[in-house]
C-alpha positions, 0 to 999 in steps of 0.5 A, a space after each residue: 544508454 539513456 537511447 536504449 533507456 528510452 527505447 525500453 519505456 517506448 516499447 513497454 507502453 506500446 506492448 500495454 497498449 496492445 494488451 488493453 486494446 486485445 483486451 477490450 476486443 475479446 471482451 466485446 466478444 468480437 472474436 468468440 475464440 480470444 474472448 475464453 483465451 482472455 477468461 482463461 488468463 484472467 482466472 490464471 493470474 487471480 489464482 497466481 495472485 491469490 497464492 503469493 499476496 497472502 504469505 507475501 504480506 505475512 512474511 513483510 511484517 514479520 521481517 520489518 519487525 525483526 530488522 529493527 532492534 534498538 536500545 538507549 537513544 535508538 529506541 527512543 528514535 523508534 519510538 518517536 518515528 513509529 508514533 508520527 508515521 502510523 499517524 500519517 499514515 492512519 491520517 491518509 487513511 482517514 482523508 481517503 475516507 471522507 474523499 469517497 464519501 464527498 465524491 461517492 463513486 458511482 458503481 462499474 458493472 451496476 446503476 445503483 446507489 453506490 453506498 448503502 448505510 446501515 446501523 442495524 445489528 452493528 455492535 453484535 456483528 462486529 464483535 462476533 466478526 472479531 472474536 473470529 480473528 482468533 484462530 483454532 490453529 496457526 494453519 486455518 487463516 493461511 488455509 481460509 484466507 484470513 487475512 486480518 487474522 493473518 495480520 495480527 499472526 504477523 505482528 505477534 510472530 514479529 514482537 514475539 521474535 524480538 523478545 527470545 533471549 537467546 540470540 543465537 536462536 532469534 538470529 536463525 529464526 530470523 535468517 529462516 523468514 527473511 529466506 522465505 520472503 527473499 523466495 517469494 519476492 523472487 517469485 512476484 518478480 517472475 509473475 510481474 514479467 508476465 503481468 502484460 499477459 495478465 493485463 488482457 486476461 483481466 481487460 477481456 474479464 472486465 469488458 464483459 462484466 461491463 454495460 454502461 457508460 456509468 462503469 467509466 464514470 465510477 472508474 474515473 470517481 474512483 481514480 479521483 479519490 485516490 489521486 486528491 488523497 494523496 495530493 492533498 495529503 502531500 500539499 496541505 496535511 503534512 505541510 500543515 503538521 510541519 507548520 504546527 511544529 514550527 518549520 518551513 515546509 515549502 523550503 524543505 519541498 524545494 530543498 527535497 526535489 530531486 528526490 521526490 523527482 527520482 521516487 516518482 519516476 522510480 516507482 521505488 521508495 527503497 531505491 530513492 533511500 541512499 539519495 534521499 537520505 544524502 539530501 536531508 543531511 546536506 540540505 535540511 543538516 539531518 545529522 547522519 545519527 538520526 536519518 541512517 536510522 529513522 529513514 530505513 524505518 520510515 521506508 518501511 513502515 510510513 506509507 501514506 500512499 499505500 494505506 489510501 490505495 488500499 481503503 479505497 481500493 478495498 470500499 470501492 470492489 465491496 461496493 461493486 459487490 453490493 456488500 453492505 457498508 455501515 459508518 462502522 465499515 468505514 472506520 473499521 477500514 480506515 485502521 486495517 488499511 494502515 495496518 496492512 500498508 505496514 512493511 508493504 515497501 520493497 513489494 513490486 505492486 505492493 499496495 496491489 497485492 495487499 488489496 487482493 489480499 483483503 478481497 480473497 479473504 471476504 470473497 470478493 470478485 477482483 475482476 473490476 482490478 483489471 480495469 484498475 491495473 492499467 492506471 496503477 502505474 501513475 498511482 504508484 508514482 504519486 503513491 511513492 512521491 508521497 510516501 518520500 515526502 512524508 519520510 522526510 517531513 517525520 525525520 525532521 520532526 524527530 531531529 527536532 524533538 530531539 535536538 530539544 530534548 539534547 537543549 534541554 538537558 544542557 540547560 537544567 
């Protein structure tokens, strides 16, 4: 089995292998007819991406609001695990931030000055920007591809179904947007099975836009961003935070290996959950009360490595697009990728897919996700390493906080 295993992964790689290398020789135009094949394929799959990523990430948030309902000592468990993992998370974000403004990649397709500040007309321009989150009708932002407006329709949708009295009729509506999800998490399956395909069709749009030896360079600063993000983000923030709090975090790492280990091959946060929820309760004595309820949540909604992927990702393409990038533009970002990044687990190529989103919504060319594409699959690794890792540093803090809350009340 474990021959067949291998033999799968060996003629996986090698069929990547081919579809790059056939990529790069249409893209230099060394055979005219492969070249229009590859535009024609690369065109197919940004419209293929641009019709499920939006109602994708719509219907995630919806259903990771609604599956969680609490009451008593639950609802402070939700409480507290939804307070430190937007934290790590919006943290993440930020340390992707100052990463790319210390490293500054350079641009793909153009030898410019990456980054181009200005304060000009700031305020005035924002607020309009966000008086224009408020649509005229529930249809416009899925029609115009807004996908902030999008976002906020989700959460609101979300908490608005949690709130409906009657229970009959919040169960139905919540069976109906869990179908609906189940049907295009089906249909993302069937694009992936083809994404060799898409592979080349992006790799021969890509070679073509690209000139100089500085479009490697820019791409190489760009993957150095995300890579440091989440190593350090793992290795020295939330050992950090778990140091403020009073535990051992290089113990607890040690103690965690054979989950981190199953999630960075696995590429699956989900399917790590039963092993890495087994882990915490003998090796770290999580009681079984708080991690069959903390960690599903955190597997939802704590994700540290998506939320750097997206606000790097998102800066870098408007950068290649020479749009203007203020402070503000960096701020503003650092809060939407932690938003977007919220409910993205169980989404083959999730972080992907949420990225494209951001980018048809602002009009952005996505042909430079192409060259992206072939080094995503070891960024998800890290990504989803990083984002186990961080579940289990926040279902041991709120073990903690609770154990001395329970000490508390014994002793006064």
């Amino acid at each position: 089995m474990s021959m067949d295993l291998k033999n799968i992964f060996l003629n996986k790689i090698s069929l990547y292998l081919f579809m790059i290398i056939l990529g790069v020789v249409a893209g230099l135009d060394y055979i005219p007819h492969l070249k229009g094949v590859g535009l024609f394929v690369g065109e197919v799959f940004v419209s293929c991406f641009k019709f499920i990523s939006v109602p994708i990430i719509f219907l995630s948030l919806i259903v990771t609001f609604v599956n969680y309902r609490a009451n008593g000592m639950m609802s402070l468990l939700w409480k507290n695990t939804l307070k430190y993992t937007m934290s790590t998370t919006y943290g993440a974000a930020l340390l992707s931030c100052f990463l790319y403004l210390l490293i500054r990649p350079r641009n793909m397709v153009l030898e410019k000055n990456p980054l181009t500040f200005t304060m000009e007309a700031m305020p005035t321009g924002y607020l309009d920007y966000l008086k224009h989150l408020i649509p005229t009708n529930f249809l416009q932002p899925f029609l115009e591809n807004q996908v902030l407006t999008i976002l906020l329709l989700a959460v609101l949708v979300g908490l608005a179904l949690r709130q409906i009295p009657d229970q009959g009729v919040r169960q139905t509506l919540s069976e109906v947007f869990k179908g609906f999800h189940g049907i295009l998490m089906v249909l993302t399956r069937w694009l992936l099975r083809f994404i060799p395909l898409g592979l080349f069709g992006f790799i021969t749009t890509s070679i073509e836009s690209m000139h100089t030896k500085h479009s490697f360079l820019g791409l190489g600063e760009y993957l150095l961003v995300i890579v440091l993000a989440n190593i350090i983000q793992g290795f020295v923030v939330l050992p950090i935070w778990l140091k403020l709090k009073g535990l051992a975090p290089w113990q607890m790492m040690q103690a965690l290996a054979k989950p981190l280990s199953v999630a960075f091959f696995s590429k699956s946060s989900v399917g790590t959950l039963p092993l890495t929820m087994d882990t915490v309760e003998e090796k770290l004595n999580i009681s079984p009360e708080v991690s069959r309820f903390v960690l599903p949540l955190c597997t939802s909604v704590n994700m540290n490595g998506c939320a750097a992927f997206i606000f790097t990702t998102v800066i870098y393409m408007m950068q290649n697009a020479h749009m203007v990038i203020t402070p503000g533009t960096f701020l503003i970002w650092t809060v939407i990728a932690t938003v977007a990044a919220i409910g993205n687990a169980g989404v083959p190529m999730g972080c992907f897919f949420l990225s494209v989103s951001l980018l048809v919504s602002m009009n952005v060319p996505m042909t430079l996700l192409g060259v992206i594409l072939p080094f995503y699959s070891l960024i998800d690794m890290l990504e989803t390493a990083l984002n186990v890792w961080s579940d289990c540093c926040v279902v041991t803090v709120v073990h903690q906080q609770l154990d001395e809350e329970h000490t508390e009340l014994a002793t006064s």
